[in-house]
SETOR-242517 format. One line per 4 residues: for each residue x, z, y of C-alpha. Coordinates in steps of 0.25 Angstrom, whole numbers, plus 5000, padded with zeros to 4 digits. Layout:
# SETOR-242517
X/Z/Y; ...
END
This chain:
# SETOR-242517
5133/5024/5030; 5137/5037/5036; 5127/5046/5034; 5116/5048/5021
5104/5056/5021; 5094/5060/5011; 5080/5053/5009; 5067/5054/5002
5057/5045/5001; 5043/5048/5000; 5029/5042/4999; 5023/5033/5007
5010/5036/5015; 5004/5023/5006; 5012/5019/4994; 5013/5005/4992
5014/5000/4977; 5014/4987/4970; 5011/4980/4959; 5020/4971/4951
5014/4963/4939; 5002/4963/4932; 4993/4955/4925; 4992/4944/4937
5006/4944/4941; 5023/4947/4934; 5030/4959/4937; 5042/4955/4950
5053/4963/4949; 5056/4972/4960; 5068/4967/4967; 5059/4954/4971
5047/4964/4976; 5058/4973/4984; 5063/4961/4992; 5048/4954/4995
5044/4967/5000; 5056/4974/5004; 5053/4989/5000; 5050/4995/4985
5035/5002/4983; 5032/5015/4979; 5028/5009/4966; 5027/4996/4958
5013/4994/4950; 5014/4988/4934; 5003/4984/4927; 5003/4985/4912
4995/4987/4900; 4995/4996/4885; 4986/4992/4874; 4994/4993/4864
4982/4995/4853; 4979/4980/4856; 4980/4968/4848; 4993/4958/4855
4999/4971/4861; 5009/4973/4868; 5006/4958/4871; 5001/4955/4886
4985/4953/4884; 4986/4938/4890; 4996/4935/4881; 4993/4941/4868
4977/4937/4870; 4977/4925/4877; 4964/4918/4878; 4957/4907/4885
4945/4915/4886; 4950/4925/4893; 4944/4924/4910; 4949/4938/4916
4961/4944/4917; 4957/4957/4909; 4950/4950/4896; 4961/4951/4887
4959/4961/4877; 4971/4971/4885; 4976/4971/4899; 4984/4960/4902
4994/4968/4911; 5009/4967/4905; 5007/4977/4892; 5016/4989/4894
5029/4990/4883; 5028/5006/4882; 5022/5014/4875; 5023/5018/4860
5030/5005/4853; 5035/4999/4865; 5048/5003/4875; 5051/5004/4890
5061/4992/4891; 5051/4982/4895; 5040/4984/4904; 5034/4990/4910
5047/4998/4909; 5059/4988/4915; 5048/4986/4927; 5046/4999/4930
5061/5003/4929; 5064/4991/4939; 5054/4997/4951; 5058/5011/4948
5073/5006/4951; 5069/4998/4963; 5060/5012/4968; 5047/5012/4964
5038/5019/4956; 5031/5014/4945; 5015/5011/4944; 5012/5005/4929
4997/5002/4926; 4994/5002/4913; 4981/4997/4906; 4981/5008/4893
4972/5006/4882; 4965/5019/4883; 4964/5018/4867; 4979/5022/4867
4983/5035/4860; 4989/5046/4868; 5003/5044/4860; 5003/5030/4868
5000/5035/4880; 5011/5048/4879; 5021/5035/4876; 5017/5026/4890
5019/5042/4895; 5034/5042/4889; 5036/5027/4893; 5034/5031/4909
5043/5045/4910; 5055/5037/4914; 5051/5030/4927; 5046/5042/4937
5035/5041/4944; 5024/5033/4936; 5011/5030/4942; 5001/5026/4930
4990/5019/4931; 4983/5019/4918; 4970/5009/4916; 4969/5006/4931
4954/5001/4937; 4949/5010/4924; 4934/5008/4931; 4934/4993/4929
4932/4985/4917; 4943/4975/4917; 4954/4982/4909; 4953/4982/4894
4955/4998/4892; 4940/4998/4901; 4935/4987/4889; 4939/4994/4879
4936/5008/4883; 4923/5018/4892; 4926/5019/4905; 4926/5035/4902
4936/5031/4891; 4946/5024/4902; 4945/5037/4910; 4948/5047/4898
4960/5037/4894; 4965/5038/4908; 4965/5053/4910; 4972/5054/4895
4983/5044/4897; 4986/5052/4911; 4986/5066/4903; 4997/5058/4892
5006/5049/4899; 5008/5060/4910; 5010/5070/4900; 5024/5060/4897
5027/5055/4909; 5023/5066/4920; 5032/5055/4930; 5018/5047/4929
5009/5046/4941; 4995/5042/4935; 4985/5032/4941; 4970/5033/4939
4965/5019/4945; 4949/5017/4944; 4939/5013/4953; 4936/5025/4964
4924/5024/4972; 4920/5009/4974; 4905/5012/4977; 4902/5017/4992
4891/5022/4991; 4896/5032/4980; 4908/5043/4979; 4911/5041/4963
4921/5032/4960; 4918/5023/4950; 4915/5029/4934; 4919/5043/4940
4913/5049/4928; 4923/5043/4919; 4935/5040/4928; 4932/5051/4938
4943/5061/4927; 4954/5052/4928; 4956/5055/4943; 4964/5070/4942
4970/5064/4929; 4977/5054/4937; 4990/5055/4947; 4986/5045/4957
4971/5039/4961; 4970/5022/4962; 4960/5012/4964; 4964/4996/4961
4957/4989/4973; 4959/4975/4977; 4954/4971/4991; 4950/4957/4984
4952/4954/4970; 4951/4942/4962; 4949/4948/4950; 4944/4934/4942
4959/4930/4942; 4966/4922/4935; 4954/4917/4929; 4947/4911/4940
4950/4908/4955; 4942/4916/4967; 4932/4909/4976; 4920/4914/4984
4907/4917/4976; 4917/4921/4964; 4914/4936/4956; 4928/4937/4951
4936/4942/4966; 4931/4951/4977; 4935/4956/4989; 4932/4970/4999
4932/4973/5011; 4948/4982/5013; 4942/4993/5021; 4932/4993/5009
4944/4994/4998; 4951/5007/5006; 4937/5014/5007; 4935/5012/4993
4949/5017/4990; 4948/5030/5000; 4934/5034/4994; 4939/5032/4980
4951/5044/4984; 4942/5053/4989; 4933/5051/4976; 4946/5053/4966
4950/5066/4975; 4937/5070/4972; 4936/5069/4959; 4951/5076/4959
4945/5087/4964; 4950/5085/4979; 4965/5084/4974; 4971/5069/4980
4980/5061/4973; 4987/5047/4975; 4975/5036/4979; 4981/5023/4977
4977/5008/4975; 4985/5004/4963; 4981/4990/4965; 4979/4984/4979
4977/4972/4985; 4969/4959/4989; 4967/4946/4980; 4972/4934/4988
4963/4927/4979; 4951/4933/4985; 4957/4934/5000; 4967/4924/5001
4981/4928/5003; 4980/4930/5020; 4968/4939/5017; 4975/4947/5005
4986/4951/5014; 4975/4956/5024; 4968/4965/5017; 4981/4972/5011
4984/4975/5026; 4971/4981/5030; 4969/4989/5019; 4985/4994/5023
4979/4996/5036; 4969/5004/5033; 4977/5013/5026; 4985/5015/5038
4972/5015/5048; 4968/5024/5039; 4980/5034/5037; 4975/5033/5023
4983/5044/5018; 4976/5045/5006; 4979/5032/5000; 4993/5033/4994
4996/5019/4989; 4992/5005/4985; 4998/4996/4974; 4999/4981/4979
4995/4972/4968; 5004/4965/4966; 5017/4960/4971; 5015/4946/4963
5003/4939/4957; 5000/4929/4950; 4986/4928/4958; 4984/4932/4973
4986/4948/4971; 5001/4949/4975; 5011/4949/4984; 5015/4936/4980
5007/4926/4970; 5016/4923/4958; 5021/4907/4959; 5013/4900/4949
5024/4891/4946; 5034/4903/4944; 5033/4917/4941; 5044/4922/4944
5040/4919/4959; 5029/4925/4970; 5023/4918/4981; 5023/4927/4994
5008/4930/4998; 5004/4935/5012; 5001/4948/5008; 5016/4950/5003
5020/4952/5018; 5007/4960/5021; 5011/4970/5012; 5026/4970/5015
5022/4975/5028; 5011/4984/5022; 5022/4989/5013; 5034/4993/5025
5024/5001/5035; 5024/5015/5037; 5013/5019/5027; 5018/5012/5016
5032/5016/5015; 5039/5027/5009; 5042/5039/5018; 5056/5040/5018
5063/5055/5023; 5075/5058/5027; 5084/5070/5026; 5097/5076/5028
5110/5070/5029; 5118/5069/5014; 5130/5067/5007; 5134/5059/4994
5133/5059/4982; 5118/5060/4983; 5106/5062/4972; 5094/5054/4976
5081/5057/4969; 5071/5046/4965; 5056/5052/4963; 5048/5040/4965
5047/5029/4975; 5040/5041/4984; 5052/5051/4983; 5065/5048/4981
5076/5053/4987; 5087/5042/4996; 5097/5042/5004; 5096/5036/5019
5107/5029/5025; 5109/5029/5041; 5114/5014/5045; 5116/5010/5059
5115/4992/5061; 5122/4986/5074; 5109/4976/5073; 5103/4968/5062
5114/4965/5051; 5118/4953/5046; 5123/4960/5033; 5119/4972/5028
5122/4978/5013; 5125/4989/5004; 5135/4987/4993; 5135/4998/4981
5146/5005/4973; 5137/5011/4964; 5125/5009/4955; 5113/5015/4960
5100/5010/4960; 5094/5009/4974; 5083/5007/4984; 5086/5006/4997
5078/5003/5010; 5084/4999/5024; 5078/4994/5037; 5064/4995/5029
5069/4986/5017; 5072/4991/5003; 5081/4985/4994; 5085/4989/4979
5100/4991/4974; 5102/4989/4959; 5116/4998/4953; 5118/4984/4950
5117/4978/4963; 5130/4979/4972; 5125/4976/4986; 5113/4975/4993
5109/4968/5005; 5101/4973/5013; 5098/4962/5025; 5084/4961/5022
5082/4973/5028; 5083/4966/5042; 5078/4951/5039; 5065/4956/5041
5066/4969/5050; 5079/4964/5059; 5088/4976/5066; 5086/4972/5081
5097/4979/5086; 5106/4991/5080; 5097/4999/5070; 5099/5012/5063
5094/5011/5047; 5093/5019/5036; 5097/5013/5024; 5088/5022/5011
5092/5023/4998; 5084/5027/4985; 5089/5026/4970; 5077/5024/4961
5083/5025/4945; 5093/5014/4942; 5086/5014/4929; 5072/5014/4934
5071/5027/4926; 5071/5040/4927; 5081/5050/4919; 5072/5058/4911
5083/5067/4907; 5084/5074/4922; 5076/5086/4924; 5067/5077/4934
5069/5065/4927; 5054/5061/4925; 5051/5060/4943; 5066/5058/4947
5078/5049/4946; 5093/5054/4954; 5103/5045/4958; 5117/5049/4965
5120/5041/4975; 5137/5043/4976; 5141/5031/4987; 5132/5024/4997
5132/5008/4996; 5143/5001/5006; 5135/4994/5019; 5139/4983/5024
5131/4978/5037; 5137/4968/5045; 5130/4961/5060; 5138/4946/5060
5140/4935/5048; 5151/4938/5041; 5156/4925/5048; 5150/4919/5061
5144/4906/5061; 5149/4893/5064; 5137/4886/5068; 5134/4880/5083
5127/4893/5087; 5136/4904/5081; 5150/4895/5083; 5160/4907/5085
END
């Protein structure tokens, strides 16, 4: 490792995100996701609740109000997301805060959903504010499908209530924590033979209060589950057509820019996908790919991302199905390798830019998972390795990308190896590679104390890693066919 340049790595022409945990499945930590798919995502999604004027709070609703009359996943007097430990009363050492400092360390941004009693007082809301400052980029996404009737702050409030709410808790929380990237997520325009989107009058405000424009549309949905099963002639799943659920989705972004007053901002999914219930899991991993193609046929530069939901289920909405017997362990689906591939094409990866040659010791800067500042390392490979490795003297916390895999370095991890970045995409003669390294904060957070502290982390890098690549076993075989 001769030579070092600088890097910077950007945004992707489609952001790829992905959820982990919700009320139909446990959070998996990031290590195991990084290996199954071999690259980090722009951002992980987290799903969580805050009532905290309720009865059993901070308890989770299907705990603290169990009962056997309850037959849909949203009757329980609250949200049965986790319940968020913030706020006034509570601390940051649980959660969602030690999960959103173990994606941050392994390169990715944050999206924390949260269902908020919109009965809250502004003093709570300043609080979920100050709670968020640390972690960089935010993206919040405050009482998501707001024009549905499922979630208990649409129970419990007017529609033109939910939509005041949002537009205050915006003005407060971003007032604390300018770092935060707002989500507004409501229906758009679901009707074809109309432009509004759905309750314009109430909800049409909350689209310039907001960062970033969503829609939650599942190509198939079984929305009756757990509580009963899917079969044909059943009212509780449904199904469209893909080309049905992009038009939607197109038409929905022309509204809200509208209703912006021509301006654009970020339209994304936050939540995506296709029930295996409804499809099957063959079918499932079909649609995810045409509507993929489409955005490619499509040059649909436009659309900005989508949130995969979600990497483990414990129902037919992930990536893998969560073992009944134990679950601590998924079961691989079809559409896991779908959307691997999906996920290392051209339009779904980071734009990565290189610049002038360097020296060390160097400062890298982390924005967010769309601009931070690397290093690229030139490497030159005889043919495919047989070992390949990176040992460390000192204790930064890294991500690092060769051959089109990613791997993540701990300061608590001495060596790396990084041979799976040829089991799947074998050298077939001599190669040259660059190895990229990032440093996300070892910490998960930021400094606060820095100038810049709220939008960036700095790392010096003072020594490379030791590489160790070696073309033969370390001693030949002594079996029939390699007998020396």
């Amino acid at each position: 490792m001769e030579k070092l340049y600088a890097l910077h790595m950007g945004k992707a022409k489609c952001a790829v995100d992905l959820g982990d945990g919700s009320e139909r499945g446990e959070y998996v930590n990031q290590d195991y996701i990084l290996h199954a798919l071999g690259r980090p995502h722009r951002s992980i999604s987290l799903m969580y609740c805050y009532y905290p004027l309720d009865k059993g709070w901070p308890g989770r609703a299907s705990v603290v109000h169990a009962s056997p009359d309850v037959s849909f996943a949203w009757d329980f007097p609250y949200d049965d997301y986790f319940p968020y430990q913030g706020g006034i009363g509570g601390n940051t050492e649980g959660e969602p805060f030690n999960y959103m400092r173990e994606i941050r360390r392994h390169g990715q941004d944050v999206t924390l959903t949260l269902t908020i009693d919109p009965h809250v007082t502004d003093e709570m809301l300043a609080a979920i504010g100050d709670d968020l400052r640390p972690f960089g980029r935010v993206f919040l996404r405050i009482n998501h499908e707001a024009t549905g009737n499922w979630f208990s702050f649409n129970k419990r409030c007017t529609y033109q209530e939910v939509a005041d709410f949002f537009v205050r808790a915006v003005r407060i929380i971003k007032e604390h924590a300018p770092n935060v990237q707002t989500i507004v997520c409501i229906g758009g325009v679901e009707d074809p033979d109309s432009n509004e989107i759905v309750m314009e009058k109430e909800f049409g405000q909350t689209i310039p209060a907001a960062d970033v424009w969503s829609v939650d549309k599942y190509m198939a949905l079984h929305w009756g589950w757990p509580y009963d099963v899917a079969e044909p002639g059943g009212t509780t799943h449904g199904r469209s057509a893909v080309r049905e659920i992009y038009d939607m989705t197109k038409r929905s972004f022309k509204r809200f820019r509208e209703l912006c007053g021509g301006e654009e901002k970020p339209m994304v999914m936050s939540e995506f996908n296709a029930d295996g219930d409804v499809t099957g899991a063959y079918e499932q991993a079909e649609m995810v790919k045409l509507f993929c193609d489409i955005l490619e046929e499509e040059q649909a530069d436009w659309f900005t991302g989508f949130t995969f939901y979600q990497f483990r289920d414990r129902g037919r909405l992930g990536l893998e199905i969560e073992d009944p017997n134990n679950p601590g362990v998924g079961i691989r689906q079809p559409v896991m390798d779908t959307y691997k591939e999906i996920i290392h094409s051209e339009r779904f990866l980071p734009q990565m830019t290189q610049g002038g040659e360097i020296t060390l010791p160097v400062r890298l800067r982390w924005g967010s998972s769309e601009d931070a500042e690397g290093l690229a390392i030139p490497l030159h490979f005889e043919k495919n390795p047989v070992f390949c490795e990176l040992t460390f003297e000192d204790d930064g916390n890294y991500m690092l990308e060769l051959n089109g895999r990613w791997f993540y370095r701990s300061p608590a991890a001495k060596t790396i190896d990084l041979m799976s970045a040829f089991f799947e995409k074998p050298l077939q003669g001599a190669a040259d590679l660059t190895l990229r390294l990032f440093a996300p904060p070892a910490t998960g957070e930021n400094d606060l104390t820095a100038e810049d502290g709220l939008f960036n982390s700095y790392t010096v890098v003072e020594k490379l890693p030791q590489l160790r690549i070696r073309y033969a076993a370390v001693e030949p075989s002594k079996d029939e066919k390699g007998t020396a």
